[in-house]
Every structure is written in C-alpha cells, then in structure tokens.
LOLUM-682215 format. One record per residue (C-alpha): residue number from 1; x, y, z. Coordinates in steps of 0.5 Angstrom, whole numbers, plus 2048, in hexadecimal, padded with zeros to 3 digits. Example, Ala and Ser with C-alpha at 12.3 -4.5 7.8 and 13.67 -1.06 7.14 Angstrom:
2
(1 (819 7F7 810)),
(2 (81B 7FE 80E)),
END
This chain:
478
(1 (7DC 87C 79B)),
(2 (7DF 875 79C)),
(3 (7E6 874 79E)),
(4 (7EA 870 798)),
(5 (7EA 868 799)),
(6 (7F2 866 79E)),
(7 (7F2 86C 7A1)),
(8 (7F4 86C 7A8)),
(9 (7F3 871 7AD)),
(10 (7F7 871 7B4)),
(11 (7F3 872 7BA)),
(12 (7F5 874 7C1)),
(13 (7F1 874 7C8)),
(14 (7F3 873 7CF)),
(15 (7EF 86F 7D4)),
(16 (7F0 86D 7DB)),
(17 (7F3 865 7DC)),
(18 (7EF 864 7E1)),
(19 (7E9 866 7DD)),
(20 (7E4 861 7DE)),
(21 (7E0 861 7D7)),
(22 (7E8 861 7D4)),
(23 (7E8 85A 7D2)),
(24 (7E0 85A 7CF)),
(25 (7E3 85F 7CB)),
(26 (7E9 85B 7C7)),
(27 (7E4 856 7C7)),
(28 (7DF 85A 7C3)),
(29 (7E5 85D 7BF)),
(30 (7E8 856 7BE)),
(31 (7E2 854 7BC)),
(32 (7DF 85A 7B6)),
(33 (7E7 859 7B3)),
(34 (7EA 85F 7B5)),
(35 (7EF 85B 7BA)),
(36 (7F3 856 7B8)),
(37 (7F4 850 7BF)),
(38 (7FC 851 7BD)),
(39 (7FA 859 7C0)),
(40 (7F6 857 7C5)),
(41 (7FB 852 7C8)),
(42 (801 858 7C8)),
(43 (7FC 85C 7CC)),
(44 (7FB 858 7D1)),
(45 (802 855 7D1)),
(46 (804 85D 7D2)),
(47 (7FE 860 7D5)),
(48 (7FB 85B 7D9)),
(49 (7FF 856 7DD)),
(50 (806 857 7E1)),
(51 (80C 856 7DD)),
(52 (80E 84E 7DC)),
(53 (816 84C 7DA)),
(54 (815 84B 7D2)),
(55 (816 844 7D1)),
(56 (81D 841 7CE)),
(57 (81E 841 7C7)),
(58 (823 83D 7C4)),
(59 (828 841 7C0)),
(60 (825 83C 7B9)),
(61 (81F 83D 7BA)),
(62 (821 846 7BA)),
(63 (824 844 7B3)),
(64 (81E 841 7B0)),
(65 (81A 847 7B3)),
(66 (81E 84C 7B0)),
(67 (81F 849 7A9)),
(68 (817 848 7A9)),
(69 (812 84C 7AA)),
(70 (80D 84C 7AF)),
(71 (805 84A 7AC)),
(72 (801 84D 7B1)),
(73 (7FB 848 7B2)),
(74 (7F4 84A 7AD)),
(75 (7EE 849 7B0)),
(76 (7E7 84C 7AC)),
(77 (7E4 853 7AE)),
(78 (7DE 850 7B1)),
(79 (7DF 84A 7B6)),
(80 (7D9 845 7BA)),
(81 (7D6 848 7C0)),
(82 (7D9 842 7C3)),
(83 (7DF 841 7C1)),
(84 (7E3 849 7C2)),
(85 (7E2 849 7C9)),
(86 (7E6 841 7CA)),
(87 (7EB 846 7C5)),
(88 (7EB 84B 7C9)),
(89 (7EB 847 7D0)),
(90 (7F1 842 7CD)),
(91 (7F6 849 7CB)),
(92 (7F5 84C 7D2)),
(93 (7F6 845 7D6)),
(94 (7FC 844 7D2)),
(95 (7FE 84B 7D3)),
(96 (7FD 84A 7DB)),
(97 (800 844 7DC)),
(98 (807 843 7DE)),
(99 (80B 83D 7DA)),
(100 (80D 839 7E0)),
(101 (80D 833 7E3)),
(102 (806 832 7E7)),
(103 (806 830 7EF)),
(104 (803 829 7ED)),
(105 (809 827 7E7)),
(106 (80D 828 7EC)),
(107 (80A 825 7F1)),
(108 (809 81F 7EC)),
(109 (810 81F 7EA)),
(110 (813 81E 7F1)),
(111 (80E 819 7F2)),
(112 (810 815 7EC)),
(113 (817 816 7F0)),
(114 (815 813 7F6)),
(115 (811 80D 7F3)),
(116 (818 80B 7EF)),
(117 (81C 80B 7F5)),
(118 (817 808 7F9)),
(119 (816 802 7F3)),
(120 (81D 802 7F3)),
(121 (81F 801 7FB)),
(122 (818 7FC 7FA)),
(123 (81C 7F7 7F4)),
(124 (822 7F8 7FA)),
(125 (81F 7F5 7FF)),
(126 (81C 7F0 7FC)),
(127 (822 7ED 7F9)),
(128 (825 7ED 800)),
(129 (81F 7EA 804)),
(130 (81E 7E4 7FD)),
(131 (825 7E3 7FF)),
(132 (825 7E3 807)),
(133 (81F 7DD 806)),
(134 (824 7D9 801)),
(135 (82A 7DA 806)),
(136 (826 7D8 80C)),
(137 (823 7D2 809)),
(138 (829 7CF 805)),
(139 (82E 7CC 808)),
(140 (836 7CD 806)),
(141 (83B 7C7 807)),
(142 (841 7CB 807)),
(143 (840 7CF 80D)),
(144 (83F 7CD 814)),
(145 (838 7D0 817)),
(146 (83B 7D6 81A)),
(147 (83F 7D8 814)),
(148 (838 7D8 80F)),
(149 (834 7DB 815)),
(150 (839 7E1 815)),
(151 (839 7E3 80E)),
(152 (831 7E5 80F)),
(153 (833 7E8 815)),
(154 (838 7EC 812)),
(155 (833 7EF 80D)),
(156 (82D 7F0 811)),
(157 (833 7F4 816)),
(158 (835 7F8 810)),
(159 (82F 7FB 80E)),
(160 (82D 7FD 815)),
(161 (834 800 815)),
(162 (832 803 80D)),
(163 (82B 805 810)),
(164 (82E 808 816)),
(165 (833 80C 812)),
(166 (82D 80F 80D)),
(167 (829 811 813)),
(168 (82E 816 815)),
(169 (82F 819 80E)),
(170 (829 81E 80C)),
(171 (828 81C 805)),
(172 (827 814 807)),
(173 (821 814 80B)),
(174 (81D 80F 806)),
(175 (823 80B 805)),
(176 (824 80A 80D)),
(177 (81D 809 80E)),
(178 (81E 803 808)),
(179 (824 800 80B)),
(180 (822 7FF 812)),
(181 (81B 7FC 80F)),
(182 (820 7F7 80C)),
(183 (823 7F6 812)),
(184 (81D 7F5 816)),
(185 (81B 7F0 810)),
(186 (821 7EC 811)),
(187 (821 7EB 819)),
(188 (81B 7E5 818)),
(189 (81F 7E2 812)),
(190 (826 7E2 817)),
(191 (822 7DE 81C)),
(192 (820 7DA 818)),
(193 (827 7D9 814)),
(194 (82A 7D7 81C)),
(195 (825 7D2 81C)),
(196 (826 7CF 816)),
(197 (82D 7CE 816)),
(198 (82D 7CC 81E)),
(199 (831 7D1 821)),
(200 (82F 7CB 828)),
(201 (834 7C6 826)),
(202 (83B 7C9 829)),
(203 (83D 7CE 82F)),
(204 (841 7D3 829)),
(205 (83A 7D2 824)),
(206 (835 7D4 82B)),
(207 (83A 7DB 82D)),
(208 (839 7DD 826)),
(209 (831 7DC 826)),
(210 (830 7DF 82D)),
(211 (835 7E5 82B)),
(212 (831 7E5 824)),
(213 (82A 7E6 828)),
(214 (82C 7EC 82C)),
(215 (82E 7F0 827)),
(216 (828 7EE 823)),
(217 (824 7F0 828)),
(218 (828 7F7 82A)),
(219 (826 7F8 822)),
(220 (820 7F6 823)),
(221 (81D 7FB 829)),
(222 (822 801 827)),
(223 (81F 801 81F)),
(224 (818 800 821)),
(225 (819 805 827)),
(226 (81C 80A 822)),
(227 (817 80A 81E)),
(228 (810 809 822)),
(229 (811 80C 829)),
(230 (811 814 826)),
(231 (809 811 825)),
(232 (806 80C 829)),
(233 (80A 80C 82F)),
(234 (80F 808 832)),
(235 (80A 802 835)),
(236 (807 801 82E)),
(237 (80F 802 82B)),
(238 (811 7FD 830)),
(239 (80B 7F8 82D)),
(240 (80C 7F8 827)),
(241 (814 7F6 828)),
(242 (811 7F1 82D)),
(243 (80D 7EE 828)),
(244 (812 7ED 822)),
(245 (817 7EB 827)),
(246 (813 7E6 828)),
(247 (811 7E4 821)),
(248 (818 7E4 820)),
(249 (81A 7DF 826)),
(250 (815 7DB 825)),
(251 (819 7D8 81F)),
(252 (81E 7D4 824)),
(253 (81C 7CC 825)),
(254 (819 7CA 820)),
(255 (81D 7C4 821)),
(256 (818 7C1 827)),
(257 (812 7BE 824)),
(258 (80C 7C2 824)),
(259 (80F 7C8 826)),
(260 (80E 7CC 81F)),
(261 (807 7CB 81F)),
(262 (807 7CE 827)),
(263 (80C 7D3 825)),
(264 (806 7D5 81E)),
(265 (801 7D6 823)),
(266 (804 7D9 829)),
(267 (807 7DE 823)),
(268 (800 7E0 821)),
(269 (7FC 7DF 828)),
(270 (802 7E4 82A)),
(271 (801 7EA 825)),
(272 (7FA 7EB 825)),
(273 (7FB 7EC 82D)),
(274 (800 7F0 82C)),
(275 (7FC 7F3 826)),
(276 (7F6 7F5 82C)),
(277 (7FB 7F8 830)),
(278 (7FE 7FC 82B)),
(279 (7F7 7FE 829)),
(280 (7F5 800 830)),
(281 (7FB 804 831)),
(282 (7FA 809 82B)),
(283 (7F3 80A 82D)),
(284 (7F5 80D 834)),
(285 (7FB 810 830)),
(286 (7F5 814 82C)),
(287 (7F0 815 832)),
(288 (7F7 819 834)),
(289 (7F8 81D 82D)),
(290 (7F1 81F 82D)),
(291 (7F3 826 82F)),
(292 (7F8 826 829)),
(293 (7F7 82C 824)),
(294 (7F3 829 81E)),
(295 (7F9 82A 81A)),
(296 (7FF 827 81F)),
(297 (7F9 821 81F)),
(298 (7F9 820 818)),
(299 (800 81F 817)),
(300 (801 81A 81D)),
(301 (7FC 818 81A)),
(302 (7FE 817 813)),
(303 (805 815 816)),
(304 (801 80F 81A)),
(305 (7FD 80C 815)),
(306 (804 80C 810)),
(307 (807 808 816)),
(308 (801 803 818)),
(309 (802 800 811)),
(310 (809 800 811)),
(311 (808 7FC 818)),
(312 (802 7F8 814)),
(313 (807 7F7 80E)),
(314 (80D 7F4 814)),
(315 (807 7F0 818)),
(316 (806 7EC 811)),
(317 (80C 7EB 80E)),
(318 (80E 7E7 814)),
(319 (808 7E4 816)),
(320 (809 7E1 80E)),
(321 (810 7DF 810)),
(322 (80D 7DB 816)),
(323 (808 7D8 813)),
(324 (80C 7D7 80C)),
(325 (811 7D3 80F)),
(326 (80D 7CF 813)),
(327 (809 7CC 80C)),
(328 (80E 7CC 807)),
(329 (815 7CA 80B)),
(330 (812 7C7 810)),
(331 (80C 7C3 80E)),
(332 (807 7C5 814)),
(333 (800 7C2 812)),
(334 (7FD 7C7 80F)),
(335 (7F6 7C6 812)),
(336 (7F9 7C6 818)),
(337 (7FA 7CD 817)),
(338 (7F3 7CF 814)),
(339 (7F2 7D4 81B)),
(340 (7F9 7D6 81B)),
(341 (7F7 7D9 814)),
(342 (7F0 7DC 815)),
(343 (7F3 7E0 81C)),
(344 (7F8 7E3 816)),
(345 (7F4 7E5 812)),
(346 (7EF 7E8 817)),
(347 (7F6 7EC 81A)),
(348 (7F6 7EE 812)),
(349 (7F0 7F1 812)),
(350 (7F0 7F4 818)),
(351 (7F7 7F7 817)),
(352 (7F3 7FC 813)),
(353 (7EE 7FF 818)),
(354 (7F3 801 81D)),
(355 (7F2 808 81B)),
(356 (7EA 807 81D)),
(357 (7EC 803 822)),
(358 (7F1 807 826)),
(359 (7ED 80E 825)),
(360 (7E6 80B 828)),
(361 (7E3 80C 823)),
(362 (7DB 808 820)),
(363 (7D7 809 81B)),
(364 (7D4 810 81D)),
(365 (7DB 813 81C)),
(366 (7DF 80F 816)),
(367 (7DD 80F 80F)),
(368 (7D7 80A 80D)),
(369 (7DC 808 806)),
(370 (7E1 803 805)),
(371 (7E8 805 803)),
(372 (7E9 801 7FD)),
(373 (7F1 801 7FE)),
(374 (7F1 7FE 805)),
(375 (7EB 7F9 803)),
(376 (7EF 7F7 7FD)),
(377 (7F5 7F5 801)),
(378 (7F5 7F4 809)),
(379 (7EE 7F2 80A)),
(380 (7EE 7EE 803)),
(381 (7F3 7EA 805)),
(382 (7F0 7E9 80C)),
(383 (7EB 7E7 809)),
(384 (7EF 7E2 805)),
(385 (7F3 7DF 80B)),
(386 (7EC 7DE 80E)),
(387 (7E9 7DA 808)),
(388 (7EF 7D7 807)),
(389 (7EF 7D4 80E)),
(390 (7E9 7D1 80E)),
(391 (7E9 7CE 808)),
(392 (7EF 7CA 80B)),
(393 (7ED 7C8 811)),
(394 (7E5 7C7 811)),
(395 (7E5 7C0 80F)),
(396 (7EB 7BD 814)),
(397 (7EA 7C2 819)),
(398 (7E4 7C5 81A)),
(399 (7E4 7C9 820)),
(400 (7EA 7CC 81E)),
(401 (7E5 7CD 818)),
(402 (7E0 7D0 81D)),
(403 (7E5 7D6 821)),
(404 (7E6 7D8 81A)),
(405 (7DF 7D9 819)),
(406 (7DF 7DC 81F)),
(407 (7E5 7E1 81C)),
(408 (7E1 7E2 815)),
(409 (7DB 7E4 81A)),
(410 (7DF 7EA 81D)),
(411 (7E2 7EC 817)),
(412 (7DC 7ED 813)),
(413 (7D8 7EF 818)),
(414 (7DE 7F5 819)),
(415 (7DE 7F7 811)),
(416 (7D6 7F7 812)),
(417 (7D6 7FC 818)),
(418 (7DC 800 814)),
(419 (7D8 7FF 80E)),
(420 (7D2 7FE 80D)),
(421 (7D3 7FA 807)),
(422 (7CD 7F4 805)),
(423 (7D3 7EF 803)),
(424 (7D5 7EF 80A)),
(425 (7CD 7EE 80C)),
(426 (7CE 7E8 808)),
(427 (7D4 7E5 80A)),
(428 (7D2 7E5 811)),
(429 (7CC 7E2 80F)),
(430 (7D0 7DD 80B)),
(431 (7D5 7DB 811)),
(432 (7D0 7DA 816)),
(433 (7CD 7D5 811)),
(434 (7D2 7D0 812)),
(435 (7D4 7D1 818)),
(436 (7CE 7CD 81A)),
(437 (7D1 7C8 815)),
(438 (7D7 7C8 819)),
(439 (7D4 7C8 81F)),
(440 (7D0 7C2 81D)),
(441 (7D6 7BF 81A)),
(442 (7D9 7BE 822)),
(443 (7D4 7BD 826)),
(444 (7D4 7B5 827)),
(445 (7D0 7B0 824)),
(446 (7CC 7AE 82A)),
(447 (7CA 7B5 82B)),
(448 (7C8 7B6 824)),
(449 (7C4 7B1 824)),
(450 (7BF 7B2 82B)),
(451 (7BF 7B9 829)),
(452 (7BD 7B7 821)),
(453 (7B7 7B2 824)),
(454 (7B5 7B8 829)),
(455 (7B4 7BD 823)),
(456 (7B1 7B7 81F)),
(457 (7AB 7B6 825)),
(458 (7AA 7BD 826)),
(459 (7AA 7BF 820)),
(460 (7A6 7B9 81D)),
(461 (7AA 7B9 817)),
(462 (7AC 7B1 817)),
(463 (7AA 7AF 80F)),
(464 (7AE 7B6 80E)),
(465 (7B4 7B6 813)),
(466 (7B7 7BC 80F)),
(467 (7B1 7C1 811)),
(468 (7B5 7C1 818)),
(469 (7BA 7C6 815)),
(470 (7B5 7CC 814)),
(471 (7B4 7CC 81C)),
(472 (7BB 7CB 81D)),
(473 (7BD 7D1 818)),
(474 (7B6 7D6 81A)),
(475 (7BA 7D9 820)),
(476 (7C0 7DB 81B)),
(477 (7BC 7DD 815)),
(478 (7B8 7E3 81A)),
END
C-alpha cells in the first residue's frame, strides 16, 4: 500500500567522514531529489572541513533576515548528468575555502603601493633635475656668480643631508635610495652650473669652485661606494665614481675654442674604457663566486643586474648632458659629433649584455631568445644612436662614417651571436654594403681612376664599364 502523497519520512544513518565513496552518494542523492544542495552544504559545513570564523553580518542585514524568511533554493527532482556533479563540487568548494585574502592580492596590493610611491618620487626628481638644467643654463643679474652658484649648491647639499638622514631610519630606504640618486643627477649639473656662470673671474669666485669640487666629489665617491662596494668590489666602485667624476669635470672650459668638442669625446672615449674595465672586473669576481651556493648566487645575482642598470641608467644621463650641451648651448657641429654618437650608442646596447659579458657566457650556455623589454629599450636606443650618427656624418665626413660602420658591425654581430635573429643577418649584410661605398668615396681620384682602368682592361668590359662592379663585389657576396 502506497504512502499518501507530502508525506516525509526521517532517516538516520551513521557513516565514517573519511569514507571515500561519502561524496558520490550525496551526489547520487542530490541528484534523485532526496537531498536538497542547502542539506549538503550543512553537511560538509559541519562534518567535513575544520571549523571557519562565520563571516561579519551586519546588524541591518540580521533584522531583514529575522523579518523575512529564508526560501531554500528549489531545484528539480531530476538533475543532467552534467550539471549536478559541477552542483556538487561548487558547494563543497565553498564550503572548504576560507573568506581571506589570498597571498597573490596581497602581493598585488603592496605592489600597487610601491609603484605609487616610486612614481611620485619619479615626478620629484624630474622637477628637480627640469629645474637644475633651467638654473644652470640661465644667467641671474641680481646676484653675483657665487651667490647664484651657491643656491644650487645648497639644494644638492640638502638632499644629500635629506637622503643621509633616510637611510638611518628603518622605514625609509626607498626614499634614501631616491634622494642620493638625485643627488648623483645633480652633481654633472652644478659642474656645469660653475662653468657657466664663470667662477674663474676673481679669487672669492675660484675658492667657492674649488671648495664646491671637493665636497661634490666627496659626495660622489661616498654615495657610489655605499651603494656598489657590497657587490662589485672596491676596484669597480672606484671606476665607476672615476667615470662620473670625470663626465662631471669635464664640463670646466667650455670657454676656450674647441674644447667642447674635445671634451664630447674624451667623455665618450673614456667611459666606454672604463666600461671594459668594469666589465672585466665582474667576470673575474664571478669566476671568484663560482662556489657560491646556488641560492646565495641567485640573490647576488638578482642584486647585480638590478645595479647594473641603475649603473647604465647614471652613464646615460650624463653622457646626454655632455652631448646635450654641446649641440643645443654650445653649438658644436653637429656632423663633427657623428662618431662621438655612434661610440654612445654601441656603449648603450652594450650596457645590456654585461651580465652575459661578466659571467662568460656564449652561445651554448644563455638563451637563443631576445628579451623584448631589453631589446625595446637599450638595444633600441643603441641602435638609434647609431643610425643617427651616420646619417649626420656620412656626407661631410665620411671616415667618421666608416668607424661608425665599423661599430654597426660589432653590434649586429654581437646580437646575432646572442640571438641568432635573421634581421641582424641582414643588417650585417647591409652595412658591409656600403661600407665599400664609403670606402670608395675616400680613396683619391687618381687612385680611382688607375684602379678603374685596370678592372676595365681585365675584365674587357669598356662598352659596359658598370660590369666591373660584379668582380669587385664577388668576394663579399660569398
């Protein structure tokens, strides 16, 4: 005899937790209409996961809950195949996993954080150094040249003593590490600032530039050591101070003829020597590191490479003020410059590979594929620097043209050892190309023209004296 129809029967039954078909039978239930997914969910909320904080209810959201009653979710008797075990699986994930914060967001959100205040001490930085430029370019008439020079001096000495003071608090580290950058970023800009406003003029005027260049240069090798020696030793620590000391020096005697232009390419002579030499040092340091447990070595370096390009990044800047105020205050020649340019722009690119270059390592042990962040910046910009050097130098001077071509060489040869990309194939191909143009551009007239006949009578080509071309340029085609 049937049972009458909204009758309900109360089972009980005990099973172990840990059973492992428990799950398929809810399933199996849930899935013929005899558990409802509220049921299951009170199950695994009170039988199979580890007691979890209930989460904060609102006392607003209570009363509503009291005044209304709570409409347990219907769902048909019979359910797809497909879609009660996702039913299923949904409950019991939300059932075991806690309402917190995961590890990511909160590595998201301090990362937010920490860009905020990087951008900020980014747009500080920039108006100091917009600023510093405008000073040292402009000339006060209410001041006498000491008085002007000292109100820079004075600002770069306060953000030294600002910085100094950070470093000591625990909490300040980022903005120390900022304020001794800007005062690095000033250093080349007071240099500059005592030559323009020519400290050379009276005794008073020459005791406050040589003060003014003995604490600068205190600054300099104190900020630099502090943040390099730990690393790269005290040799490379002293040449990089060397080498922005010396960008910075050269700014005095801009006032005798020529010596801009001079002073352009000792700059740029100069810190690609000192760049080799810094280069060689860090490879005999990682020989010496070689032993270095694999996670000690991975910090250093992680800590090395961070420091190279903020050592790339300082070469740059005051290499561009050299070269900026050679061609926009001081109107050099801009096509006597083309090589001082291209030896800038091979420095650039290779400011990039010193990590390769350091450690020793070739083809066999770095990888074939190009980073796209480096590439898009330093490399990019060697590259631009290059091109742009020839183009202003290949129709004035065309043997600054040809040592540049030589340069294009080296770097297009070194990105196709590292990368093996088909464009560098080309651009080698291409380079080499009209190198024989330039180099036929120098060669005299009388020269040209005895070689001309010669290759005219052996090749027996005087009706097409253009087929001469295709003996000179076998050779270089195979």
């Amino acid at each position: 005899m049937s049972s009458p129809k909204g009758r309900s029967s109360k089972i009980e039954f005990s099973v172990l937790a840990s059973h492992p078909e428990l799950l398929t039978g809810l399933d199996a239930w849930l899935r013929l209409g005899l558990i409802s997914p509220a049921e299951v969910e009170q199950l695994c909320r009170q039988y199979l996961v580890c007691p979890i904080p209930e989460p904060a209810v609102a006392l607003s959201e209570i009363d509503d809950r009291q005044s209304s009653p709570i409409s347990e979710p219907k769902v048909p008797a019979l359910a797809t195949q497909k879609a009660l075990p996702r039913t299923t699986k949904n409950v019991v994930e939300r059932a075991e996993t806690p309402q917190t914060p995961t590890f990511a967001s909160q590595i998201l959100q301090s990362l937010i954080a920490e860009i905020s205040v990087v951008w900020l001490l980014f747009l500080g930085v920039f108006m100091v150094v917009v600023s510093s430029g405008v000073l040292a370019a402009s000339q006060w008439e209410k001041f006498p040249a000491a008085g002007q020079y000292g109100v820079l001096l004075a600002y770069t000495l306060t953000f030294w003593a600002i910085g100094s003071w950070a470093k000591k608090q625990p909490n300040l580290h980022l903005t120390a590490q900022t304020l001794q950058e800007v005062t690095l970023l000033l250093v080349p800009i007071n240099f500059w600032a005592m030559d323009t406003f020519g400290l050379w003029k009276y005794p008073w005027d020459w005791a406050v530039a040589i003060v003014a260049a003995f604490i600068l240069t205190w600054i300099t090798r104190r900020i630099i050591k502090d943040q390099y020696q730990s690393l790269w030793g005290k040799n490379v620590t002293t040449s990089i101070a060397l080498n922005h000391l010396g960008l910075s020096y050269l700014h005095w005697g801009w006032g005798f003829p020529g010596f801009a232009l001079a002073a352009v390419y000792l700059g740029t002579v100069g810190t690609t020597a000192a760049t080799v030499y810094q280069v060689q040092q860090q490879r005999v340091q990682s020989i010496t590191r070689g032993g270095n447990t694999e996670t000690s070595a991975a910090a250093f370096s992680s800590s090395r490479d961070f420091l190279t390009y903020r050592k790339a990044a300082l070469v740059a800047y005051s290499l561009g003020i050299l070269l900026g105020r050679a061609i926009f205050v001081k109107d050099v020649n801009i096509h006597e410059m083309g090589l001082a340019l291209g030896i800038c722009g091979v420095l650039l690119a290779w400011l990039d590979w010193p990590q390769s270059l350091a450690s020793g390592t070739t083809r066999n042990n770095i990888s074939n594929e190009p980073n796209p962040g480096n590439f898009f910046n330093w490399q990019l910009a060697g590259g631009g620097l290059l091109g742009l050097g020839w183009l202003v130098c290949f129709r004035e001077i065309p043997l600054q043209a040809i040592a540049i071509s030589a340069l294009a060489v080296w770097f297009f040869y070194n990105r196709l050892v590292r990368f093996w990309q088909k464009l560098d194939l080309l651009m080698l191909f291409a380079v080499g190309l009209q190198s024989i143009w330039l180099v036929w551009r120098v060669v005299p007239l009388g020269i040209k023209t005895q070689f001309v006949a010669f290759l005219t009578q052996l090749t027996n080509s005087g009706q097409t004296p253009w087929a001469f071309w295709g003996v000179l340029l076998l050779p270089y085609l195979i």
